[in-house]
N, C-alpha and C positions, 0 to 999 in steps of 0.2 A: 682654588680657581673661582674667581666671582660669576656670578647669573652672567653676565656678556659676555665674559670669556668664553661659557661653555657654548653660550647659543652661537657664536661664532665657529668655536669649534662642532657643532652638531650642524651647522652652516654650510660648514668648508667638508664636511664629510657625506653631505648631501649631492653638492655639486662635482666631486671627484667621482662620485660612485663606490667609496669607499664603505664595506662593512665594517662597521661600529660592533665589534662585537661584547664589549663591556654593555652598551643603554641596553643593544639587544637581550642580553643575559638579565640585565634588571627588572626590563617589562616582561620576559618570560617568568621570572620569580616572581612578581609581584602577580601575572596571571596564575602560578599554580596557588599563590595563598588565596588571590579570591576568588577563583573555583574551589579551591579546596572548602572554604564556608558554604558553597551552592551544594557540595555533595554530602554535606550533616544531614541532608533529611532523610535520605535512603537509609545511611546506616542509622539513624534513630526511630526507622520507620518499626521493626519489631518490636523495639523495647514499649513506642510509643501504642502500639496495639495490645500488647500485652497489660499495661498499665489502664488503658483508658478503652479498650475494646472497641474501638474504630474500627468501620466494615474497611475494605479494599475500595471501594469508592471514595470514602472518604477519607481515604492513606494516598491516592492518586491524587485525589482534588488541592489535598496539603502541595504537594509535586506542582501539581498546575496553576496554584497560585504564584507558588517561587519563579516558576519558567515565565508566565505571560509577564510580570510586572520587572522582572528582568528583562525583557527581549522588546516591547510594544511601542516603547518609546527611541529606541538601539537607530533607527533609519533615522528621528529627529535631531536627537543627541549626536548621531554621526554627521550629521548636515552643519552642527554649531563647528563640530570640530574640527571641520576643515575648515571653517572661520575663525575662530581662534581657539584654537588647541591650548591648551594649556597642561602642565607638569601635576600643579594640584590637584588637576581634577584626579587624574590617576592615583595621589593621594586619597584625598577622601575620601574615594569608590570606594578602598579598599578597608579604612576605617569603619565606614559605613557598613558593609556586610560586615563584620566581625563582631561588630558594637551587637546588631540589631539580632543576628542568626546566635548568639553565643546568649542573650537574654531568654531565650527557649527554657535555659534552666533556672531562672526564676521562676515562672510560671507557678512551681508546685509551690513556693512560697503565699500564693494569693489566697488559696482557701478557697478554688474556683470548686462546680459541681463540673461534669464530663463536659456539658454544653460547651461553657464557660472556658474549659480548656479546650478544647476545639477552635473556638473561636480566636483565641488569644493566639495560637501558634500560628493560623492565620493569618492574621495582621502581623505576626509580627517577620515570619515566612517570606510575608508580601513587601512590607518594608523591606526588609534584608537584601530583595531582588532587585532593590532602584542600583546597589552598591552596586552591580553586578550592570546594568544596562550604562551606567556613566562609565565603567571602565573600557567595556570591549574597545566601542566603537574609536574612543582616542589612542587606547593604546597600538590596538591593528591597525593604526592609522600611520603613527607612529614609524614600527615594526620596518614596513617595506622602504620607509623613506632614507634609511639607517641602514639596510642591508645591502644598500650597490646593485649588482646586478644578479647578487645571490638571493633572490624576493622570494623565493622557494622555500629555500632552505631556513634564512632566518625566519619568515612566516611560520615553517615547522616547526622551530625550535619554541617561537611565541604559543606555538598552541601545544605543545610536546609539554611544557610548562601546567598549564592548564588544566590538559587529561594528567599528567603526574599529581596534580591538586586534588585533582576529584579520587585518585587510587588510596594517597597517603592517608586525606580524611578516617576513614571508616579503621584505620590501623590505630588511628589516636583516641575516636569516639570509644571504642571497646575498654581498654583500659580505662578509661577516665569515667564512663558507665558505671564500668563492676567495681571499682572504689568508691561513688558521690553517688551513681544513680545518673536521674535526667538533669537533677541539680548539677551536676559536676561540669556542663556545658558553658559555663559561665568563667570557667577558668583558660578556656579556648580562646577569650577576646584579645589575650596577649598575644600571642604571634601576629595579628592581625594588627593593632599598633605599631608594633617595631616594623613593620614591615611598612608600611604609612610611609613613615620618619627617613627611611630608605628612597624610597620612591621620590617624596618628595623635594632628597638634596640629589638621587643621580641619574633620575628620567630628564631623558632630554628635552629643551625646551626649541622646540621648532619653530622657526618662522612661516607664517602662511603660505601656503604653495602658490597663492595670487591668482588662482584661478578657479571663481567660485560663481558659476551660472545664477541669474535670477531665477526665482522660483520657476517664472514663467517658461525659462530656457530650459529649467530642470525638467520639466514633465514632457517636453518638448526629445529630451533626450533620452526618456523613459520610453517612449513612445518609439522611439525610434530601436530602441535594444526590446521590444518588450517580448518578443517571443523565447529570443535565450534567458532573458532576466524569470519569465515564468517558471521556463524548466530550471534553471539550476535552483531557486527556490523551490521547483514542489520537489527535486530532489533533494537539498536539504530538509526539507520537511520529514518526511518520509526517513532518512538517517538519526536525524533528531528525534523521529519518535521513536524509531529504535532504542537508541540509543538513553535516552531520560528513562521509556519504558523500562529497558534492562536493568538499568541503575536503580530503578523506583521496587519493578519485581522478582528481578531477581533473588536478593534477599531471603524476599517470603515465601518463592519456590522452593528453593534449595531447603527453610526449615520447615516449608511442609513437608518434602521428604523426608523430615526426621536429622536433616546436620541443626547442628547448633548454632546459634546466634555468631559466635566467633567464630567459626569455619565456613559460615555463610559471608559474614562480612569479608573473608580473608580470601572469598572465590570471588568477589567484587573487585577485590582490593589485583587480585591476576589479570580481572579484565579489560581494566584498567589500567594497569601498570605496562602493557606488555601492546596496548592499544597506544600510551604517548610513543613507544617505538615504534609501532608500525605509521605515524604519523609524521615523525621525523623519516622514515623510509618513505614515504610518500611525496611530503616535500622535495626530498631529494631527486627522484625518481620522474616528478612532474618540472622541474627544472630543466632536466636531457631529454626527458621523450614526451612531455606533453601533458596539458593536464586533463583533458577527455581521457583517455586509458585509465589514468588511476580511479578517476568517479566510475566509470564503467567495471574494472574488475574488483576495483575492491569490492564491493557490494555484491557483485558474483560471486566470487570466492569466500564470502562470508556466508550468502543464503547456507549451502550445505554444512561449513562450521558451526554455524551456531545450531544449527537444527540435531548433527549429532551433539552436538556440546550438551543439549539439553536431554539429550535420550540416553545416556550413557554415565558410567559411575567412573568414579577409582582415577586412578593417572591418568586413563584417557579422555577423561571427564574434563581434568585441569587443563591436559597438555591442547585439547581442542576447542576450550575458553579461550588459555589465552592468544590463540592464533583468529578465533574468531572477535579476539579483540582488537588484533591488531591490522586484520583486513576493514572493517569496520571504520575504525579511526584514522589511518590511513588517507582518507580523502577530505581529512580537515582544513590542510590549508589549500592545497588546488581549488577546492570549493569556493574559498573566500575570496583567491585571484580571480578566478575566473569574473564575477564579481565586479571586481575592482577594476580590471580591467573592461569590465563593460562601460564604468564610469571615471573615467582617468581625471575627470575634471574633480566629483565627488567621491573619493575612495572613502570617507568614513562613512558617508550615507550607505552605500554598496557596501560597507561590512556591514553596520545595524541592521541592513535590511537581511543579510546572510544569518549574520550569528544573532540575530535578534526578532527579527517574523518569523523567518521562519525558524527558528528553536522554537517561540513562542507557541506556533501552529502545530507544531513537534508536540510539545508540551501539554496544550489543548487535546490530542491525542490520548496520553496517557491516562488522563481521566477515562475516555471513551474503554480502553482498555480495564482501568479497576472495573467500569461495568460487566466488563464481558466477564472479567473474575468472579466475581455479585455473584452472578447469573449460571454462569457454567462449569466455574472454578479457575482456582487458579493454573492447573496446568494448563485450563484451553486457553487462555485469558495471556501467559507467557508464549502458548507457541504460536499466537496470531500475529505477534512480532515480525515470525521469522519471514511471513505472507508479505509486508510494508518492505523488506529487501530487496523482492521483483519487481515492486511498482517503482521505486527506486531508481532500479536496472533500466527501466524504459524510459522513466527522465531522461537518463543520461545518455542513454544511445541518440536521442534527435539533438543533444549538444551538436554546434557546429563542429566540423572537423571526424576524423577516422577514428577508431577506437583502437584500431590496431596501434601499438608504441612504434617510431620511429625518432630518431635522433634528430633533435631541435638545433637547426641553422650558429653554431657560434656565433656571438655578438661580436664583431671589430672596437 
């Protein structure tokens, strides 16, 4: 099928209302490989202190350089892309972080002193996170245009992708560690190529949705959403720092308790894994009854999960990870509609600004957290976490609309 054909065909399947569920399956793959690069840093977070003896400040700060330079530019880069969107950019994002986050294992090659290493995974962390702010915002742009009137569901499925990315990670760092070491990350750049090369012949190529406000109309329409646009941003915020937090300290919890580097990464790899389900339940879930109810009890029903999750040993340890993974993550795509639909005109700017400031301001968090670790330890330092779940909670209750779930009007 030639580039016209398909954009005709990804045209006519726009206008029918039709889900596309082949692009959709493509851009959720290509989301979990390049989340899956954004989630090397947690699991290389032990090895990389063990090695080079980096405090918890500055094992977070690694973290918050990957999230801000991923997320800061996500509102700009979503503003291009309802102007013209394009297929390669999706490509190269995803080259991009593979290239840049998989170079980590050269580092030991340079002959650097601690400094030196420190700095170099920085930079190169930092680059690695542009892969990550050019992909969201085109591809969630993408996503809803493609899924009909199923924008829930397929949404889920695109972020369902994503958290599956970040669980798999830490299953592949381990093995490829205890064979090569930190060096051995440099073998990881492959999936991230092929995966490019995919993208690039079967992401669809969209025509402009034709409806793209002047700046001047933009702020004009900010202005006018801006009290829900606040809240659901400081409720993402607040999720995301959960959320990076956990991924960032978890790890180092679990092997201060004394588990080992591979049964710490493989209680990640639970919270995770078991979190893109409950996200695909979510979407589903805010499709029929709404997507205020999901933002409001997932995060209820998480506070008390995760808080025994982390007090607790043995099976009940795992089996209340991963349910507080999946309350948690659960409210990944409601979040990004809700969003979107604030801006129907700009829906990739309204993602950048969802999965992009505020991760970003999520992310900025996590640092603030290594401190608390510094300072107090690392148990107080994980279960100030579980505190950012209420604040959360109250974002989401002043959302317009009832929190109670009720059945959403069929469309004709």
């Amino acid at each position: 099928m030639t580039p016209t054909n398909e954009k005709q065909v990804s045209q006519a399947a726009v206008e029918k209302g039709r889900f596309d569920s082949m692009r959709v399956s493509i851009l959720a793959l290509g989301h979990l490989v390049n989340d899956s690069y954004a989630n090397m840093v947690p699991a290389l977070l032990p090895l990389i202190r063990q090695t080079y003896g980096f405090t918890y400040a500055a094992s977070g700060t690694i973290m918050t350089a990957l999230t801000v330079t991923s997320s800061v530019i996500q509102p700009v880069i979503g503003y291009l892309a309802d102007r013209h969107g394009r297929r390669w950019l999706v490509a190269l994002s995803v080259a991009w972080i593979a290239v840049f986050m998989s170079l980590i294992g050269a580092i030991g090659y340079l002959g650097l002193d601690n400094s030196g290493v420190y700095a170099a995974i920085l930079g190169l962390v930092a680059l690695a996170g542009l892969g990550s702010a050019f992909y969201h915002p085109q591809a969630s742009t993408m996503v809803p245009r493609i899924s009909g009137d199923r924008k829930g569901w397929g949404t889920s499925i695109f972020f369902a992708g994503g958290n599956l990315g970040y669980a798999v990670m830490p299953l592949l760092v381990v093995p490829v560690t205890a064979l090569w070491g930190l060096n051995g990350t440099l073998i990881l750049m492959v999936p991230g190529l092929i995966m490019a090369l995919l993208l690039y012949k079967y992401s669809p190529q969209l025509p402009p949705t034709g409806a793209h406000p002047s700046p001047g109309a933009l702020v004009a329409d900010m202005k006018a959403a801006l009290k829900p646009l606040v809240t659901i941003t400081g409720f993402v915020c607040m999720r995301s720092w959960v959320y990076i937090g956990m991924m960032t300290f978890l790890p180092l919890y679990l092997v201060y308790r004394g588990m080992d580097t591979s049964a710490a990464s493989l209680h990640l790899f639970v919270l995770l894994l078991f979190g893109a389900a409950g996200g695909l339940v979510g979407g589903w879930v805010s499709d029929r009854y709404g997507r205020k109810p999901v933002l409001v009890w997932s995060l209820t029903v998480c506070t008390p999960l995760m808080y025994l999750a982390l007090s607790t040993q043995g099976i009940v340890e795992w089996c209340l990870t991963a349910l507080a993974g999946m309350a948690l993550l659960s409210s990944f795509s409601p979040s990004t509609l809700v969003a979107q639909e604030l801006f129907p005109r700009n829906q990739g700017m309204a993602s950048g600004i969802i999965q992009g400031f505020a991760m970003g301001v999520g992310g900025l968090g996590v640092a603030v957290t290594g401190a608390i670790a510094d300072s107090s330890g690392i148990v107080t330092g994980t279960y100030s976490l579980v505190v950012l779940l209420l604040i959360g909670v109250a974002f989401a209750l002043v959302l317009p609309g009832s929190p109670i779930p009720g059945r959403k009007a069929a469309k004709k």
